[in-house]
C-alpha positions in Angstrom: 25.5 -36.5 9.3 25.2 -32.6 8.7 27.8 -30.7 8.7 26.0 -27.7 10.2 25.7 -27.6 14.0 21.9 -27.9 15.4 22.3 -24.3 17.0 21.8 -23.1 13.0 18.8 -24.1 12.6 17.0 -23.8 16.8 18.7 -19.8 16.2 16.3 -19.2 13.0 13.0 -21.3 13.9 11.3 -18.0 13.4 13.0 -16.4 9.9 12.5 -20.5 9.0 8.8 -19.7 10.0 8.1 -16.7 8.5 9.5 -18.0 4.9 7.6 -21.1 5.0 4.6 -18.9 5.1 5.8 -16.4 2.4 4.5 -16.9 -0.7 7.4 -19.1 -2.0 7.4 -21.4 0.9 3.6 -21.9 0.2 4.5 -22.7 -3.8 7.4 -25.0 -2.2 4.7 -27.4 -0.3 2.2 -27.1 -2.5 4.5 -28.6 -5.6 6.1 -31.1 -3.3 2.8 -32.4 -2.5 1.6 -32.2 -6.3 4.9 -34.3 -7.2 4.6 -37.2 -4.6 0.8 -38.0 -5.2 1.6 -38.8 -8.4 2.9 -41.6 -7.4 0.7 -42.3 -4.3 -2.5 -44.9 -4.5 -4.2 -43.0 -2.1 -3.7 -45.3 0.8 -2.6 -44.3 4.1 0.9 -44.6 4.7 3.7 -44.5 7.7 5.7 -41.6 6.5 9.1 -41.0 7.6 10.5 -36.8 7.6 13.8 -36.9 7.7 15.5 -33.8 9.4 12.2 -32.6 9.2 12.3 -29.3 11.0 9.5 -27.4 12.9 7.1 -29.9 11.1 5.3 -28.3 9.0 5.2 -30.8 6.2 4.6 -33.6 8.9 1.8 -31.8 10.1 0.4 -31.6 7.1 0.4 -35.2 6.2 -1.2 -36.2 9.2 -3.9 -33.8 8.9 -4.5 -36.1 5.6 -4.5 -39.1 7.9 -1.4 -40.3 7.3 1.0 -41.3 10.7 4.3 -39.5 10.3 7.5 -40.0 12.2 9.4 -36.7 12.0 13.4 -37.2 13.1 16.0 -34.0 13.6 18.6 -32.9 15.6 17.7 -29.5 16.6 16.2 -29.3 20.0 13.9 -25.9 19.4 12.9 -27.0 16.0 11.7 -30.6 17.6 9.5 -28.1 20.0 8.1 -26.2 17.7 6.8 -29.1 15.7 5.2 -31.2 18.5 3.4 -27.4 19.4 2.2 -27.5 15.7 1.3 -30.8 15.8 -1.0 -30.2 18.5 -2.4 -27.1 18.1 -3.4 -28.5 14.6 -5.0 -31.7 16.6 -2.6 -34.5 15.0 -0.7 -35.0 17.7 -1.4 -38.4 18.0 -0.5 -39.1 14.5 3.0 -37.4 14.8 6.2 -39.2 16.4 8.9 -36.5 16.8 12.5 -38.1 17.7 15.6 -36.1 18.4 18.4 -37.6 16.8 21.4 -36.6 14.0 20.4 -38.3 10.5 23.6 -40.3 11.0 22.0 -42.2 13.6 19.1 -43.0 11.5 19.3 -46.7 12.1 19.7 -46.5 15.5 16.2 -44.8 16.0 13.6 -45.9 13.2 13.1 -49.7 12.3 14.7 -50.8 8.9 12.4 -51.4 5.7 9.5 -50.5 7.8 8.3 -47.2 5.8 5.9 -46.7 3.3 7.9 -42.9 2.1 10.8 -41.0 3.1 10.9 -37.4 2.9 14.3 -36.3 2.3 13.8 -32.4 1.9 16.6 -29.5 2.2 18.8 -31.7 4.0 21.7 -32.7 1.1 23.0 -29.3 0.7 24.0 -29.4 4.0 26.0 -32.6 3.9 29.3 -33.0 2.3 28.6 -36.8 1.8 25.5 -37.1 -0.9 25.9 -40.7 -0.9 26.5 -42.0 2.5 23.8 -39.5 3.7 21.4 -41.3 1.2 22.2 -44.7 2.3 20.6 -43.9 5.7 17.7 -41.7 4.3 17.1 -45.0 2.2 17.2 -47.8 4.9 13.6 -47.4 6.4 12.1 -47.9 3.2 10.4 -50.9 3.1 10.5 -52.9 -0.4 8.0 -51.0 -2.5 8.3 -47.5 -0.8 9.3 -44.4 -1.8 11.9 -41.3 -1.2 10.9 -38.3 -1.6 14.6 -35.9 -2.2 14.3 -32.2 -2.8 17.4 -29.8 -2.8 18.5 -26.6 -4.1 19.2 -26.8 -8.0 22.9 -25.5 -8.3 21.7 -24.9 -12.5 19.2 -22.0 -11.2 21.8 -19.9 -9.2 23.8 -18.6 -11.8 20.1 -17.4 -13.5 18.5 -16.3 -10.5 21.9 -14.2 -9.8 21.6 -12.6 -13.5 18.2 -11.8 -13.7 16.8 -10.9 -10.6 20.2 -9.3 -8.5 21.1 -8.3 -12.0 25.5 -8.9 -10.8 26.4 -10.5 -14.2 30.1 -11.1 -12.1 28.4 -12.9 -9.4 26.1 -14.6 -12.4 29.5 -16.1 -13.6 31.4 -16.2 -10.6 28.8 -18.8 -9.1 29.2 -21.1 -12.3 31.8 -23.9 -10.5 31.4 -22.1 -7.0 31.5 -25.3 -4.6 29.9 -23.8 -1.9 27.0 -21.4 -1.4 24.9 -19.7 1.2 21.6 -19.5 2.5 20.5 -16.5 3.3 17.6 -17.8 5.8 20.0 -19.7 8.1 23.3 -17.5 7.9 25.1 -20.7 6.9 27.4 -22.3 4.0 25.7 -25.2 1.8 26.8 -27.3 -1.0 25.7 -27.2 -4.3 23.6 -29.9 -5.6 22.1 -31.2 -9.3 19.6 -33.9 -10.1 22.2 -36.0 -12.0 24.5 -35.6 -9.3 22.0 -36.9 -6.7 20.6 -39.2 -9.5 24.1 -41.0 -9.8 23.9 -41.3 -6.1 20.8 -43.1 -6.0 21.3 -45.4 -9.0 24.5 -46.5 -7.4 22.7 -47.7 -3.8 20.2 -49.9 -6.1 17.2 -47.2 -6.5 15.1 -46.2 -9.6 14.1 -42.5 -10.3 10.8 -42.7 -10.6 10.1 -39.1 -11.3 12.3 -36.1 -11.7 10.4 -32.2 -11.4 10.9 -29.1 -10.5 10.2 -26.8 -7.6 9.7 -23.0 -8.4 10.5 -22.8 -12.2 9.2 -19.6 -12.5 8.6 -17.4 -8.9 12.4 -16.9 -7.8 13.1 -15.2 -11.1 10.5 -12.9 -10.5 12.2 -9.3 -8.8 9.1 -7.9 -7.4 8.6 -10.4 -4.3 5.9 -7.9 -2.7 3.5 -8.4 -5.8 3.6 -12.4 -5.1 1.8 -11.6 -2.0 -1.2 -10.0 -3.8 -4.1 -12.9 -3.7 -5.1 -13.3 -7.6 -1.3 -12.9 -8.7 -0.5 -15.6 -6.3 -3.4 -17.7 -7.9 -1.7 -17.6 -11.3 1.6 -17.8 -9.9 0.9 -21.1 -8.9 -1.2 -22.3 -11.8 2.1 -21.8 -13.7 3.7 -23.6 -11.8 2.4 -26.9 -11.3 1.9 -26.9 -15.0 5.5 -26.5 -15.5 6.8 -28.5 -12.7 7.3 -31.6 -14.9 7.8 -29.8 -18.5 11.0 -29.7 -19.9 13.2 -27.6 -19.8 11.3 -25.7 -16.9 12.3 -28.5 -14.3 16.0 -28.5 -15.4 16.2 -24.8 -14.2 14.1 -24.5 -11.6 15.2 -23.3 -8.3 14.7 -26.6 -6.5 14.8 -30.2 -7.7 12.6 -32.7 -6.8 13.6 -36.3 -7.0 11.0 -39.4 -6.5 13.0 -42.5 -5.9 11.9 -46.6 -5.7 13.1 -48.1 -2.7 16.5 -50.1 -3.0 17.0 -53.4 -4.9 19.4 -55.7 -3.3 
């Protein structure tokens, strides 16, 4: 269903790596988490990543104790998540299956899921809605999608302010494709009404809409992030504005929480 080849993302596990760990990677999986457990009961849950990656954010449910099932389509990525998954000891509570998203159905039972992670995979597909249909179908009745993408409102910003290219700034306005720097490759640009839309359309609620990084990736000086008690009130500022308007409508991701399908 992607319309990126699988040797994309196995050629960058490492550069994917290294900015998971940077401090705007961190802020990323830290707000993520934040945003879904306000929703959450507290229960344990059968969690399904979809085009999940190395597995970092699999690995880190089931070190809460939750069993996660963690599909892609990139070989080398696949490796490097059951390696995490072990050397973090929740190997048994990680299923890693190699399979395109398009072929969802084919390797996960239907309405059998508690909550779907759907994270950085719709800029990457030309077909929003389609491409959520399948990311929905393992929820079972009750359950919850998790859907966060790159917020096409934040570019044209994050152009002005930190590159300071006021031509690029504009130029980027109605651009209807865009590029990621960390896996050399074209993506398309999303919005939260536009992926709302999508999901209102296949029967599903929006439960909660946030925002990702309202704040960090306007910020020029990326080596001062890494300094420990800057980093501390980086993120304090950010969870508080990750569901404050306008914050969330310009912040670099969006983060969508969705009710499972209504027939």
């Amino acid at each position: 269903m992607s319309d990126v080849t699988r040797d994309v993302f196995d050629d960058k596990v490492t550069a994917w790596r290294q900015w998971q760990d940077a401090p705007w990677g961190r802020l990323r999986y830290t707000l993520a988490e934040h945003n879904i457990a306000r929703h959450l009961d507290g229960r344990k849950l059968r969690i399904l990543d979809v085009a999940g990656g190395n597995g970092v954010e699999a690995v880190r449910y089931a070190a809460a104790g939750h069993q996660v099932t963690l599909v892609d389509y990139a070989p080398q990525m696949l490796a490097s998540a059951r390696s995490l998954a072990e050397a973090t000891g929740v190997g048994n509570r990680v299923t890693v299956i190699e399979s395109d998203v398009a072929k969802l159905v084919d390797v996960v039972e239907a309405a059998s899921y508690d909550l779907v992670l759907c994270h950085n995979l719709l800029p990457y597909v030309s077909d929003v809605e389609s491409t959520l249909a399948g990311v929905l179908a393992p929820l079972r009745p009750g359950g919850l999608a998790s859907i966060i993408a790159a917020n096409a409102h934040s570019e044209p910003l994050r152009i002005a302010i930190r590159d300071m290219d006021l031509t690029a700034a504009y130029e980027s306005l109605d651009a209807t494709e865009r590029y990621t720097q960390t896996f050399n490759t074209p993506v398309y640009p999303r919005t939260a009404d536009e992926v709302s839309a999508a999901l209102r359309r296949l029967g599903s609620g929006v439960l909660g809409h946030y925002g990702i990084r309202s704040v960090c990736d306007f910020i020029p000086d990326d080596d001062r992030k890494y300094d420990a008690s800057f980093f501390a009130e980086l993120e304090r500022l950010e969870l508080a504005l990750t569901n404050r308007m306008p914050y969330l409508l310009t912040a670099r991701l969006f983060h969508l929480i969705a009710s499972a399908p209504v027939e």
